[in-house]
N, C-alpha and C positions, 0 to 999 in steps of 0.2 A: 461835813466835808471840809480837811484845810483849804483854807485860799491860797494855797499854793497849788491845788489842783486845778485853779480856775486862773492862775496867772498867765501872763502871756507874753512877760520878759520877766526877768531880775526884777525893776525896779516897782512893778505890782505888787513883791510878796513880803509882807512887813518885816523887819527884821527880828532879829533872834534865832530860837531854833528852826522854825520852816525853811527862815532865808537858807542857812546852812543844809539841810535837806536838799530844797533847790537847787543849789550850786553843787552839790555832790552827784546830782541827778544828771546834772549841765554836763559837769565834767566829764561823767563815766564813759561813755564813748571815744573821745579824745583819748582816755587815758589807758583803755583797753587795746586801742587800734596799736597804740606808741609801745606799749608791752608785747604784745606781740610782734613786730616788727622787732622789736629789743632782743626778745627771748629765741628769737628764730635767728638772727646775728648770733647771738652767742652760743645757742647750741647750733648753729652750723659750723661752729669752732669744735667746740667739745666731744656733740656727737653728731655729725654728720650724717649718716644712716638712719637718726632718727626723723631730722629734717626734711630728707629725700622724701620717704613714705608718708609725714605728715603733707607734704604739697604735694605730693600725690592722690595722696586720697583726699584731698581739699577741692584739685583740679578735677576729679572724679566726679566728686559731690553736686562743684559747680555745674557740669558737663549735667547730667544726671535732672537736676534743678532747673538751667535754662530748655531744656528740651519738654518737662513737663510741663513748664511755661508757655513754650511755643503752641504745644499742643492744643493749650487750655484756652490759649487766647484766639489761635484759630478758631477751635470748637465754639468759643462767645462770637466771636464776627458772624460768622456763619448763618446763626440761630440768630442774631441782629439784623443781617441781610433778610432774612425769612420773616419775619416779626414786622420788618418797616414795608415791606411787599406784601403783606398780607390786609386786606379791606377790613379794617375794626368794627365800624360804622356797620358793614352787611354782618358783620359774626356778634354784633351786640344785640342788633335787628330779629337776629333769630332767638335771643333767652325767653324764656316762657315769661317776662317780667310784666306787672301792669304798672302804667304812669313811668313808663322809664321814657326819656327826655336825651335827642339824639342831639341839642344846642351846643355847641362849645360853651369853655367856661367863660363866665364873666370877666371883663376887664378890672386888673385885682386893686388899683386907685379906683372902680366907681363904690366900693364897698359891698355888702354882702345882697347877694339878689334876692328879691320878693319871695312870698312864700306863695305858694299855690292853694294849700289847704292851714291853715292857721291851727285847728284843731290837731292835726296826723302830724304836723310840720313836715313837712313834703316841700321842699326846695325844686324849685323850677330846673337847676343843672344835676339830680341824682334822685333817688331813690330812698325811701326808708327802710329802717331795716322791718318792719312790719311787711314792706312792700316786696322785699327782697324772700321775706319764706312763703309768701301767699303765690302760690303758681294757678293759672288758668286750666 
């Protein structure tokens, strides 16, 4: 992978061709927004009517886009509000699992918590995956 795909300003990505890659990368919004703003001046000189219909069906678009937004962000709260109200802890209670472990997790500065079984490696906060297909 370049390291330009890993940069995280200009002065990260070494020079030569990546650098110039980068900076063409940097630019291209800047330089699309300003064309268009340009291009829509000048044919609202030229041809007008084509402009009209162009931000028309932009405003459309937009209209169209914020509403399927709204809806979808409703529908996520919704199902968030349900999700945060609903008892985990009773609905984990119920899996047919053995050695599943209702503890919270470890504080993540004390490092990794003790093992239960050394052989099965069965961690004290989860489940193996051995443990996870074996049902009672």
């Amino acid at each position: 992978m370049p390291s330009s795909f890993l940069a995280a300003n200009s002065k990260d990505v070494p020079t030569g061709r990546e650098r110039a890659v980068y900076r063409f990368f940097e630019i291209l919004p800047g330089f699309l927004i300003l064309t268009t703003f340009g291009l829509a001046a000048l044919f609202s000189w030229l041809k007008p009517l084509w402009i009209a219909v162009f931000i028309l069906a932009f405003d459309v678009y937009w209209i169209f886009k914020v509403v399927y937004f709204s809806i979808h962000t409703r529908a996520a709260y919704r199902r968030m509000k349900e999700n945060l109200s609903r008892d985990w802890m009773a609905e984990l209670a119920k899996l047919p699992l053995r050695q599943l472990t209702t503890s919270p997790l470890p504080d993540r500065q004390a490092g990794p918590p003790p093992l239960l079984n050394k052989e099965r490696g069965v961690r004290s906060v989860g489940v193996s995956y051995k443990d996870l297909c074996a049902y009672d």
